[in-house]
C-alpha positions in Angstrom: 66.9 35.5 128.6 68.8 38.3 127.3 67.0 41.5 126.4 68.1 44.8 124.7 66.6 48.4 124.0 67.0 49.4 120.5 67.0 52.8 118.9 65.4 52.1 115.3 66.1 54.4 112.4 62.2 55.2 112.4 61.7 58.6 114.5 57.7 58.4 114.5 58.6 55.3 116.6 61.3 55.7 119.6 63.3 53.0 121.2 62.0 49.2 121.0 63.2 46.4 122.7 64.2 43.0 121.8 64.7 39.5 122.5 68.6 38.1 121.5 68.4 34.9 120.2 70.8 32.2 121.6 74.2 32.1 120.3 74.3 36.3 119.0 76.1 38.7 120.8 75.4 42.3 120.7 76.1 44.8 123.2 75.8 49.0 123.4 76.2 50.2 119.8 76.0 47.0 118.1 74.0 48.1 114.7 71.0 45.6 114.3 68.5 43.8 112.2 65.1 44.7 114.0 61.8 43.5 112.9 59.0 45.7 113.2 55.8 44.2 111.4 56.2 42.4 108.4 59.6 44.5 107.0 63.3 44.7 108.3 64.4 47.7 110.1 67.9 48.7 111.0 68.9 49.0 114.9 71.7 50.2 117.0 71.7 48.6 120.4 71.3 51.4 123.6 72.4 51.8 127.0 68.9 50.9 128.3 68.9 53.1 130.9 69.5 56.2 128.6 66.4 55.7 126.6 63.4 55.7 128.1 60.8 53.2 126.2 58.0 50.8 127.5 58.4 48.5 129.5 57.1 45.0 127.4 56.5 41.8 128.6 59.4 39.6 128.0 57.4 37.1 126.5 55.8 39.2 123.6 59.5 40.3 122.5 60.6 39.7 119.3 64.0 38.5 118.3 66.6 40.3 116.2 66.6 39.1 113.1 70.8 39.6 112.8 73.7 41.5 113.3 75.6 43.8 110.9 79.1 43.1 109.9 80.4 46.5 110.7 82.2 47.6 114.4 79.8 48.7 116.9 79.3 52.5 117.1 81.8 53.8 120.0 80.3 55.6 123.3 82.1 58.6 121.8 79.6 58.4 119.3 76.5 57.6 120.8 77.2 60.7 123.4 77.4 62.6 120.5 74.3 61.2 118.5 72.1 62.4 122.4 73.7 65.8 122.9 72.8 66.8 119.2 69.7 65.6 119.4 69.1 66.9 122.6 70.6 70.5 121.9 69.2 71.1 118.3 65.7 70.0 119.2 66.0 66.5 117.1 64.9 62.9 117.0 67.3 61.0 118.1 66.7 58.4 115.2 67.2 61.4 112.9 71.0 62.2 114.2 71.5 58.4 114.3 70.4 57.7 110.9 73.5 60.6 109.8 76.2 57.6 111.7 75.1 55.1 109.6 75.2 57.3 106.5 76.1 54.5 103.5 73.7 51.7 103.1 75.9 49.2 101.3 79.0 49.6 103.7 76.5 47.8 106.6 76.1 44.7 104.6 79.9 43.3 104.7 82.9 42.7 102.1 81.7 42.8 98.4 82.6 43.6 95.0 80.3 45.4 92.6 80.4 45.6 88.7 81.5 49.4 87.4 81.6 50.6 83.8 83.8 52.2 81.7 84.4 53.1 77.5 86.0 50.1 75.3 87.1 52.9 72.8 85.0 50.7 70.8 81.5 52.9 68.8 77.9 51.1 68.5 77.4 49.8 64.7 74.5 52.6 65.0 75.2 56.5 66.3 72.1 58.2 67.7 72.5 61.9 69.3 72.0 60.2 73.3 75.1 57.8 72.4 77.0 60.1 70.9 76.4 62.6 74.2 77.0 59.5 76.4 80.3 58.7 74.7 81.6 62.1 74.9 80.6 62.6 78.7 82.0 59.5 80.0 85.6 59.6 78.7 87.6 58.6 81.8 84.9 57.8 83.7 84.6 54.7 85.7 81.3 53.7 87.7 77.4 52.1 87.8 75.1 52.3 84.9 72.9 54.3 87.3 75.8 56.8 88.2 77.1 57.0 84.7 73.6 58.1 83.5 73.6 60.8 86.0 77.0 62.5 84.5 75.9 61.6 81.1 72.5 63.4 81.2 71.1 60.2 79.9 69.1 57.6 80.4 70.0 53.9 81.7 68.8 52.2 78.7 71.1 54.8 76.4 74.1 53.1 78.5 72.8 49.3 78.3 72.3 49.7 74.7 76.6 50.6 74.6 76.9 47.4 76.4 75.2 45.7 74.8 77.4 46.8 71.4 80.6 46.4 73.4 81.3 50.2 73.9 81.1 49.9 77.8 82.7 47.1 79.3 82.2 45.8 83.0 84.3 46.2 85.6 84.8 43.8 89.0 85.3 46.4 91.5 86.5 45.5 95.1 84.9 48.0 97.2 86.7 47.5 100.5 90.5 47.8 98.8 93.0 49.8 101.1 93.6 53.3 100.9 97.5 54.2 99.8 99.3 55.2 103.4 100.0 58.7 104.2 103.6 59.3 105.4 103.8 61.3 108.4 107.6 62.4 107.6 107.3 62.4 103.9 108.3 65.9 103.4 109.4 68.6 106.0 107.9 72.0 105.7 109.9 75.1 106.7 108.3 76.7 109.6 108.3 80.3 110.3 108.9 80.8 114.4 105.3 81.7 114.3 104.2 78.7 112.6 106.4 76.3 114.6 105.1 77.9 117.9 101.4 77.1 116.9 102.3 74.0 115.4 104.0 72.6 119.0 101.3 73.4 120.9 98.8 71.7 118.9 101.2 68.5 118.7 101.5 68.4 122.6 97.9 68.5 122.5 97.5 65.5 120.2 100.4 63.2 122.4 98.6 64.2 125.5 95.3 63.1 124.0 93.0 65.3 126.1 90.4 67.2 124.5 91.4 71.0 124.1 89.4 73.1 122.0 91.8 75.3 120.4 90.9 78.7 117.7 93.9 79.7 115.1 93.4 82.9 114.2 95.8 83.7 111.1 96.0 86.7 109.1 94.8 85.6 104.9 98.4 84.2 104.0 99.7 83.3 107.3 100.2 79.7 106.6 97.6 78.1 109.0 97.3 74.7 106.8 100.9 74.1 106.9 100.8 74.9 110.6 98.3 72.3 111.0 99.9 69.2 109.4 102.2 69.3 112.0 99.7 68.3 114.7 98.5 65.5 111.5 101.0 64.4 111.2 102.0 63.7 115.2 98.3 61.9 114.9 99.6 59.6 112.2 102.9 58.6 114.2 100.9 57.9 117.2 98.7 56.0 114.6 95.5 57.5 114.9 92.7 58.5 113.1 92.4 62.5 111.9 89.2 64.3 111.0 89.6 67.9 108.7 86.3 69.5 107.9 86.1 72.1 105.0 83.3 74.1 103.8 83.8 73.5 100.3 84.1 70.7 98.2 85.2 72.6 95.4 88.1 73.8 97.8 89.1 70.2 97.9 91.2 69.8 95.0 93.6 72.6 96.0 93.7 71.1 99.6 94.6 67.4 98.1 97.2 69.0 96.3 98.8 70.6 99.4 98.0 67.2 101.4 99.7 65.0 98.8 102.8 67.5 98.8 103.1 66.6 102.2 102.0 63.1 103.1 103.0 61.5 99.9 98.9 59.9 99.7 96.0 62.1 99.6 93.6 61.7 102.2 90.3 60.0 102.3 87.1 61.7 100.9 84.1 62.4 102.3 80.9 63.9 100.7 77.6 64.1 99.1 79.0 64.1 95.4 80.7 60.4 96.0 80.0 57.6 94.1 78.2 54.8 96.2 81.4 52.3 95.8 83.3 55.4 97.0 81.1 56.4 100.2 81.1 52.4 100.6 84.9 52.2 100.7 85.6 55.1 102.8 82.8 54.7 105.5 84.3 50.9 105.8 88.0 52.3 106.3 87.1 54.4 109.0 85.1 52.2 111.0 87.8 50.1 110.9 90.3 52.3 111.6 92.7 51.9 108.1 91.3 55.1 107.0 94.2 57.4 108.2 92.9 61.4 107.6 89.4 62.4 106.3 88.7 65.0 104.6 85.3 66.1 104.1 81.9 67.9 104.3 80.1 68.8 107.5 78.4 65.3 107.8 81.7 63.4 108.1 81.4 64.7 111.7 79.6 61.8 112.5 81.4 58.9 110.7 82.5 56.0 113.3 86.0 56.9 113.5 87.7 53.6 115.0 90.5 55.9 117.0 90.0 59.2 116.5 92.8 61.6 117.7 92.4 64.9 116.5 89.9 67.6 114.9 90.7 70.7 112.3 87.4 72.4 110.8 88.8 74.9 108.5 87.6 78.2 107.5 85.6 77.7 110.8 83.7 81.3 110.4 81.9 79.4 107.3 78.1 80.3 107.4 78.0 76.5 105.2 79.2 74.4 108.1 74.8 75.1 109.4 73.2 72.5 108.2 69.7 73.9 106.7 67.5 71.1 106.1 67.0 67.8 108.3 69.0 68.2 111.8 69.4 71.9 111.4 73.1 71.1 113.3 76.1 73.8 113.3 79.2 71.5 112.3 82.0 73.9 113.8 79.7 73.2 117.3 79.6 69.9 117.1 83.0 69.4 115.9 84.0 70.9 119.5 81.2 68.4 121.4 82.9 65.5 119.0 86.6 66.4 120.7 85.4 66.6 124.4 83.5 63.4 123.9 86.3 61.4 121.9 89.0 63.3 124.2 90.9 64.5 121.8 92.1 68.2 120.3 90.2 70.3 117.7 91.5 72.9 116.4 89.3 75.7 114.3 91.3 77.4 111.7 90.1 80.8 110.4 91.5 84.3 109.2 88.0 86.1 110.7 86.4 83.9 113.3 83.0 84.2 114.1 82.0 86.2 116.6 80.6 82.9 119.1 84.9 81.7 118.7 86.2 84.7 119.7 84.4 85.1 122.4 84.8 82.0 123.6 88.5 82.2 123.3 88.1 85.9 125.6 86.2 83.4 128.2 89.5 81.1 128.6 87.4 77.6 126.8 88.7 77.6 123.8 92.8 78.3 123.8 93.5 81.3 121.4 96.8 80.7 119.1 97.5 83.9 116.7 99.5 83.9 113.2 99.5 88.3 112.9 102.1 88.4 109.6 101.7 86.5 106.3 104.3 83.9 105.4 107.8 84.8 103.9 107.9 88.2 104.6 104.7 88.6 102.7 102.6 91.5 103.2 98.7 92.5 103.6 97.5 94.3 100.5 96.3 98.0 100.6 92.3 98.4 100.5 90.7 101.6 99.5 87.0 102.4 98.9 85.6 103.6 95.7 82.5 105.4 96.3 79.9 105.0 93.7 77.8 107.8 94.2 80.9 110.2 92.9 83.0 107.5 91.1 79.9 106.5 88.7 80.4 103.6 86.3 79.8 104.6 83.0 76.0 104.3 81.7 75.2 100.5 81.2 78.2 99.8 83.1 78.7 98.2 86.9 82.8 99.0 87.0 84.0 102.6 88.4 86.5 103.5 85.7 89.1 103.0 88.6 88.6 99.3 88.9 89.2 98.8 84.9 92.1 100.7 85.3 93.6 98.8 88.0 93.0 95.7 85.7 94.3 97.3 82.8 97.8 97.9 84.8 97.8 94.3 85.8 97.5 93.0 82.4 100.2 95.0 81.3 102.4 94.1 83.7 101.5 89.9 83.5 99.8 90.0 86.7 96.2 88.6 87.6 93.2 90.2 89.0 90.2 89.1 90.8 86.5 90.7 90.7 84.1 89.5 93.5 80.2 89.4 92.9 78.2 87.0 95.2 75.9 86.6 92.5 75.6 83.7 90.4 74.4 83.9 87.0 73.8 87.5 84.2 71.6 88.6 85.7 69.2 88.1 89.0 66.1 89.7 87.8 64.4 89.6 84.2 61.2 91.7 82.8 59.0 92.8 79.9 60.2 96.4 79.1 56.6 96.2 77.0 54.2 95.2 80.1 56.8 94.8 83.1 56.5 90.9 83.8 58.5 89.3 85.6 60.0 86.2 85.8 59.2 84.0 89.1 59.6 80.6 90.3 56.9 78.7 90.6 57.7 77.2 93.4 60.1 79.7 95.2 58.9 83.3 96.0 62.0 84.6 94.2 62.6 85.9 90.5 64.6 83.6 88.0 67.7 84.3 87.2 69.3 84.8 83.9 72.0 82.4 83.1 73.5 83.7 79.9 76.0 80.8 79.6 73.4 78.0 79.3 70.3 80.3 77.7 68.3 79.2 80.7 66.2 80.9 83.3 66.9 79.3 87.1 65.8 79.6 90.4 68.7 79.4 92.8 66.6 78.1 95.7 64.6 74.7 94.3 66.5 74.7 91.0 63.7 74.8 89.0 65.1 75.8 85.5 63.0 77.2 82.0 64.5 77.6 78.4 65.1 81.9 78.2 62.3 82.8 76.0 62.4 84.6 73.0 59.3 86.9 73.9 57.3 87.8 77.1 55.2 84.9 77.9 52.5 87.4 79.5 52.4 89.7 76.7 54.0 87.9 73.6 56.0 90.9 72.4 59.4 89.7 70.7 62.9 91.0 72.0 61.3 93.1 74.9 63.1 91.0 77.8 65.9 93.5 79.9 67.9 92.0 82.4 68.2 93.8 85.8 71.3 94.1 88.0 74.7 92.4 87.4 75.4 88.9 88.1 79.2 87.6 87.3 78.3 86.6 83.7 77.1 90.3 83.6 81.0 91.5 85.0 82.5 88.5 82.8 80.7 90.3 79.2 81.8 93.6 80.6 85.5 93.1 81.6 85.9 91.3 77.7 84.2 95.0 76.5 86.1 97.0 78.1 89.5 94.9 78.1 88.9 92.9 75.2 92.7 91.2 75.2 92.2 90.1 78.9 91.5 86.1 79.2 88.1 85.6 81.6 87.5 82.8 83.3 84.0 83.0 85.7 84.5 80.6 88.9 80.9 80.1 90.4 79.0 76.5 91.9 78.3 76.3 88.1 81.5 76.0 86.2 83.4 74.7 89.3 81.0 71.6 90.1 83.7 68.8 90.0 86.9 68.5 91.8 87.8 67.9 88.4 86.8 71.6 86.9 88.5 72.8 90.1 91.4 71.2 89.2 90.9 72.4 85.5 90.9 76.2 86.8 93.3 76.0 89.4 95.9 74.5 86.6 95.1 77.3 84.2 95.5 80.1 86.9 99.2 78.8 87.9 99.9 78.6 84.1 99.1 82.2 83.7 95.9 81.5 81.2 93.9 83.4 82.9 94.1 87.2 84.1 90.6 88.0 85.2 89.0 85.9 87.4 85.3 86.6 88.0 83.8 84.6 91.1 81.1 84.2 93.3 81.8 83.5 97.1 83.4 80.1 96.5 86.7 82.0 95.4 87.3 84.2 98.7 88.7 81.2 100.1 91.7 78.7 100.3 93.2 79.7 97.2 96.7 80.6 96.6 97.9 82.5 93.8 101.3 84.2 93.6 100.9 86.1 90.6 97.2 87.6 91.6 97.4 91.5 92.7 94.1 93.0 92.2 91.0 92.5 94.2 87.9 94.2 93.1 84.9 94.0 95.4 82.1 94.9 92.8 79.2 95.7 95.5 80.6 95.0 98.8 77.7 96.2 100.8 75.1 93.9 98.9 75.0 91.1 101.9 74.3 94.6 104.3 70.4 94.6 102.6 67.9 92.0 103.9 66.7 90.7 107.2 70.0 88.7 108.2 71.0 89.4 111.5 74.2 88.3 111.3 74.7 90.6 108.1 77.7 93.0 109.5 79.3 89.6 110.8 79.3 87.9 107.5 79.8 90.6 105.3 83.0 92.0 107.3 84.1 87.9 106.7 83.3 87.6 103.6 84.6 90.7 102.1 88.1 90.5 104.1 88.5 87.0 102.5 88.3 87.8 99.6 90.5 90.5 100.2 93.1 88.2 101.4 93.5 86.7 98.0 95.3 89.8 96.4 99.5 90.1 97.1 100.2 86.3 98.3 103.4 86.1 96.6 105.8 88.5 96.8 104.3 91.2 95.0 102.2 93.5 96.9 98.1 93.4 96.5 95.6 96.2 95.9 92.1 96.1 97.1 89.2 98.3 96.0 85.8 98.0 97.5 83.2 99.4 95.5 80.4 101.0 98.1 77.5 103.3 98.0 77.9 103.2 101.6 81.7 104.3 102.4 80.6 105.4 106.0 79.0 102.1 107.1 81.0 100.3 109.7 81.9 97.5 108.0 82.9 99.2 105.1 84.8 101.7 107.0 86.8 98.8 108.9 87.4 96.9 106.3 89.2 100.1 104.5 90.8 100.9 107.5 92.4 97.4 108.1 90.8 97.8 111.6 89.7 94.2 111.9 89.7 94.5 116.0 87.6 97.9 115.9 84.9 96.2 113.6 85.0 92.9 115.9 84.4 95.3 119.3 81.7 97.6 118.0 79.6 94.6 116.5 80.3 92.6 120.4 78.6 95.8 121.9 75.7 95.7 119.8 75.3 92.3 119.8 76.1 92.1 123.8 73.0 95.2 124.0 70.3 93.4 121.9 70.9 90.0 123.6 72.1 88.5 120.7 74.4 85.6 120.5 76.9 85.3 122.0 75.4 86.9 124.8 72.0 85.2 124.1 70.1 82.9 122.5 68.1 82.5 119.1 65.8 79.9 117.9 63.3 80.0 114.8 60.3 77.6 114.5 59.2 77.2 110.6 56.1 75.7 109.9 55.5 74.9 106.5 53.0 72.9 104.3 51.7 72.5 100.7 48.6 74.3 101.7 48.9 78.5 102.3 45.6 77.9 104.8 46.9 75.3 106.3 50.2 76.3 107.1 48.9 80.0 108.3 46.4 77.9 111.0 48.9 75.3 112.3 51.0 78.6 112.7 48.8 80.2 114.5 47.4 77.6 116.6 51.3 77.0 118.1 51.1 80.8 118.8 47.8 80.8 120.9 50.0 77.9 123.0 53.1 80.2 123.5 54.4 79.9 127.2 55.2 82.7 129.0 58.9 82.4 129.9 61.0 85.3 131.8 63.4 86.5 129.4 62.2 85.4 126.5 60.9 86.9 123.9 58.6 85.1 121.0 57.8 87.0 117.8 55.5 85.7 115.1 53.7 84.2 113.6 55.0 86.1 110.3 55.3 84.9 106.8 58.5 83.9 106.3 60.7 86.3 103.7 60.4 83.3 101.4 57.1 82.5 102.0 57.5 80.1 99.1 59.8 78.0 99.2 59.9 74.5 97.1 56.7 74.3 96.7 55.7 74.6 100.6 54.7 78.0 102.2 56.1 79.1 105.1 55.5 80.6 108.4 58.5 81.5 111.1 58.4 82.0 115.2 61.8 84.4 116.3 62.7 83.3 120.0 65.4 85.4 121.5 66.1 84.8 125.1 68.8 85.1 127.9 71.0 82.7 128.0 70.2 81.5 131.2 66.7 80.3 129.9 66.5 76.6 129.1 65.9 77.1 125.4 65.5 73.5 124.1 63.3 72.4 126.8 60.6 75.8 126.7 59.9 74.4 123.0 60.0 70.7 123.3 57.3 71.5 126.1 55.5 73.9 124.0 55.7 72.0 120.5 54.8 68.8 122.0 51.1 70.0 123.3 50.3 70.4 120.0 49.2 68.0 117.1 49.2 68.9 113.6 47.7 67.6 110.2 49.9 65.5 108.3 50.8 67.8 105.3 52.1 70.0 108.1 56.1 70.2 108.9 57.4 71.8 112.1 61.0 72.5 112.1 63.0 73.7 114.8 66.6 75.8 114.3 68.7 76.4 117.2 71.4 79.1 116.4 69.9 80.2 113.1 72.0 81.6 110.4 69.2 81.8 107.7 66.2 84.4 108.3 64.8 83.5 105.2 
């Protein structure tokens, strides 16, 4: 009698073992149907020997109840699915449970019914309908996923079907994705470029894992540089995994794909319609699906023949996942390569300090693009000191900055102002009794969205209507808004510069890859001139005519308790930077500080990336701090302040004394509330010689909690929040 060891998709359970029935074959990775009880669980089939689990009986096993009609998950993968749950303090069912990440592509071929307009009205118009009709122009999809664009309900939409103005569709959710032509068109190469570029195809022929960092001035061509090592991967037929932080950097990087490979790639993210995560999961774990492009967790699709790795913009503080398996994707895009033997390269104009130093310790291969392509050059930064440069009263930009605009506009050029802060305004209070507005559930203020008349939190997205007077003391027009947010430097720019055309790119306006589209088409037609943007535009745009960069507060992320706040600043400021003289007109940078003299600041002015990158390794390398040592944060959280505060403490009256390491807490967390659950945080910092994950599996599991508790670990934190 055959027998197997099972790793359920259940983590409160752990591996189960099973009878196979006569006549079913299933070996490592196969993914199952398990019963447990009276229900139906899903399975994938384990190396026995890797798991340990209890030894049953043979006669009180249960069989399988069936097998699923999708490939077996690869020993690639399965290595993978251990070492993250092994080094990020995770069940393994929880890392699992990410592989099998679409629900409807594990149940076989099918077709599913989609809907779309007739053109046709309803013989009666109600305000819903009329909303619906509007919103779904173009659309194509499920009732349930048309009521979710439509800001309706289901019934709105079965009520149009029922009078003929939606139709259904038979969709075919497995149909082939258009081929991507490896020589399709051939892309000029500076030497530079074709240097890098032959390396990293040598890599792919050999088909060896080597973890490779390209480090590329803003503008150097570092895309480009990598299609060439694609496109080797699609000659040798193989399978090709590129990783961006963004999904609203997507469209421009389909548009650049499809220039290239005649077919734009495969998709892969959280805003995808079910059919669509269906069809593409399917197509890779069957190995039709040619490159992927996608969001951190297409690192663990079941890529058939996988053959090489790009993460883009690798330095990107999104790549951490922060809820669930708290995993860093540029890490385990690296542990993906060594397991699956195969190249990945990590693509960024101001790696993180962990890359460099990693290239400097001869594991990953450095590869350097110093000069911007076609003869292009690095735009000139200077500081503008607010404390002698002062805006004028009510105003947030130094006269210099306008006039810098003002030059562009009159010589048809296009200007960019950077504010890392969504919304008008990101504080609002009663000039009558000083209220202020807070989240309910989030210990942070509301912010004033101006656009929509609404009050939001940025954190649970809890949203209110902006009221008309102060809901503490009821006096009419008393609410001020405090601080800028980009709407804020949007209004002022159109005061200031009335004849200038504003368009504000934030997660708000750009929440498609269709509005993406929308705004990068009007930027190349020259409709805009000023564009106002959060940190989703100091990356992977290209725009020729754009010559002015204005960093409105570019020592804001310098305030706070972020440990990494030089790091990321000094990233996300020179990114930003890097947008400005593209083309062949020169850029212009101006940083506006009330801190010219802080070392960020100063190196960023100076154009003295290397001096900013050495000082920050010395202080890191003196405080023990990655990469020289290692972090961890343990959050407990619950619905309950009490309860949270004594499950908190009780772990701390367990800490274990470990040489060279260093616990701290327990301590409110800066966000003590935080969706509704309040919050308390542990700080470990240790040497890197200390076995990190093992000292708090150890400790953690000595200790039971109540069951409104949550206990979350974080490896390599980036969020001190």
């Amino acid at each position: 009698m055959n027998r197997v060891r099972c790793l359920v998709l259940n983590a409160a359970l752990g591996p189960l073992d099973y009878k196979v029935p006569e006549g079913m074959d299933v070996g490592p990775g196969s993914v199952v149907e398990c019963p447990l009880g009276p229900r139906t669980v899903i399975g994938i089939v384990w190396e026995a020997e890797r798991l340990a689990g209890t030894e049953v009986p043979a006669e009180k096993l249960r069989p399988l109840r069936g097998v699923l009609p999708v490939p077996p998950l690869s020993a690639a993968l399965r290595r993978l699915i251990e070492w993250t749950a092994d080094y990020y303090v995770a069940s393994l069912a929880s890392v699992a449970r990410m592989a099998l990440s679409s629900g409807g592509a594990l149940k076989g071929p099918a077709t599913m019914t989609e809907y779309r307009l007739t053109g046709g009205l309803p013989e009666r118009m109600t305000p819903q309908r009329e909303a619906a009709l509007g919103a779904l122009e173009g659309e194509q999809a499920t009732i349930r996923e048309l009521a979710g664009i439509a800001g309706v309900s289901e019934g709105v939409l079965r009520g149009l079907v029922n009078h003929g103005a939606l139709e259904p569709v038979e969709v075919d959710c497995d149909r082939p994705y258009p081929p991507a032509r490896p020589d399709f068109v051939e892309i000029a190469l500076s030497a530079q470029q074709r240097e890098a570029a032959d390396i990293f195809s040598n890599a792919v022929r050999k088909a060896e894992f080597a973890p490779f960092l390209l480090d590329g001035v803003t503008g150097s061509g570092k895309t480009e540089t990598y299609f060439e090592p694609v496109a080797e991967a699609l000659r040798m037929g193989r399978q090709v995994l590129v990783l961006l932080p963004e999904i609203a950097l997507t469209e421009n990087f389909l548009h650049r794909f499809e220039e290239r490979f005649g077919a734009p790639p495969v998709l892969w993210h959280s805003s995808l319609k079910s059919t669509e995560r269906r069809r593409a999961y399917r197509a890779v774990s069957e190995g039709s699906a040619q490159v992927v492009v996608g969001a951190r967790s297409a690192l663990f699709l079941p890529f058939r023949q996988l053959g090489l790795i790009v993460v883009d913009e690798a330095h990107e503080t999104s790549f951490k996942q922060e809820e669930g398996v708290r995993y860093n994707a540029r890490d385990v895009a690296v542990m993906r390569g060594h397991f699956e033997q195969v190249p990945v390269v990590l693509a960024s104009a101001t790696p993180a300090l962990e890359s460099l130093q990693m290239a400097e310790s001869g594991i990953y291969a450095k590869i350097d693009l110093p000069s911007r392509y076609g003869g292009a050059q690095m735009p000139t930064i200077e500081t503008i000191d607010l404390t002698e440069e002062k805006p004028p009263q009510g105003m947030w930009l130094a006269q210099r900055l306008v006039d810098g605009i003002e030059a562009r506009l009159e010589r048809g050029e296009q200007s960019l102002l950077f504010l890392n802060r969504r919304g008008y305004a990101p504080l609002t209070l009663c000039r009558n009794c000083g209220f202020r507005y807070q989240c309910p559930n989030c210990s942070a203020w509301l912010v004033e969205h101006r656009f929509t008349s609404r009050l939001a939190c940025h954190h649970c997205g809890h949203e209110a209507p902006a009221p008309k007077s102060c809901t503490e003391c009821g006096e009419p027009d008393c609410l001020v808004a405090c601080g800028p947010g980009v709407e804020r430097i949007a209004d002022e720019v159109a005061e200031r510069l009335p004849q200038a055309r504003v368009f504000v790119a934030t997660s708000d306006t750009l929440n498609s890859p269709g509005r993406a589209a929308e705004f990068i088409a009007a930027v190349e037609a020259r409709e805009v001139d000023v564009i106002v943007g959060t940190q989703l535009v100091t990356k992977g745009f290209h725009f020729p005519e754009l010559t002015l960069v204005g960093v409105v507060d570019a020592d804001l992320g310098l305030e706070g308790g972020d440990l990494r706040a030089g790091e990321r600043t000094y990233q996300q400021v020179a990114q930003v930077a890097g947008r400005a003289g593209r083309g062949s007109k020169p850029g212009e940078v101006l940083l506006q500080t009330r801190h010219p003299d802080a070392p960020v600041i100063a190196a960023l002015a100076a154009g003295d990336r290397d001096a900013f990158y050495s000082a920050e390794t010395e202080m890191r390398r003196e405080a023990g701090a990655p990469p020289f040592g290692r972090w961890a944060s343990i959050i407990i959280s619950s619905e309950d302040d009490a309860e949270a505060r004594e499950a908190a403490n009780r772990i701390g009256a367990f800490r274990p004394d470990v040489a060279e390491c260093m616990i701290l807490g327990p301590a409110p967390a800066p966000m003590a509330l935080l969706r509704g659950r309040y919050r308390y945080r542990f700080l470990i910092n240790a040497r890197r010689s200390v076995q990190l994950q093992q000292v708090i599996r150890r400790w953690l599991a000595a200790i039971d909690h109540p069951p409104g508790v949550r206990v979350a670990v974080d490896i390599d934190p980036y969020s001190f929040v």
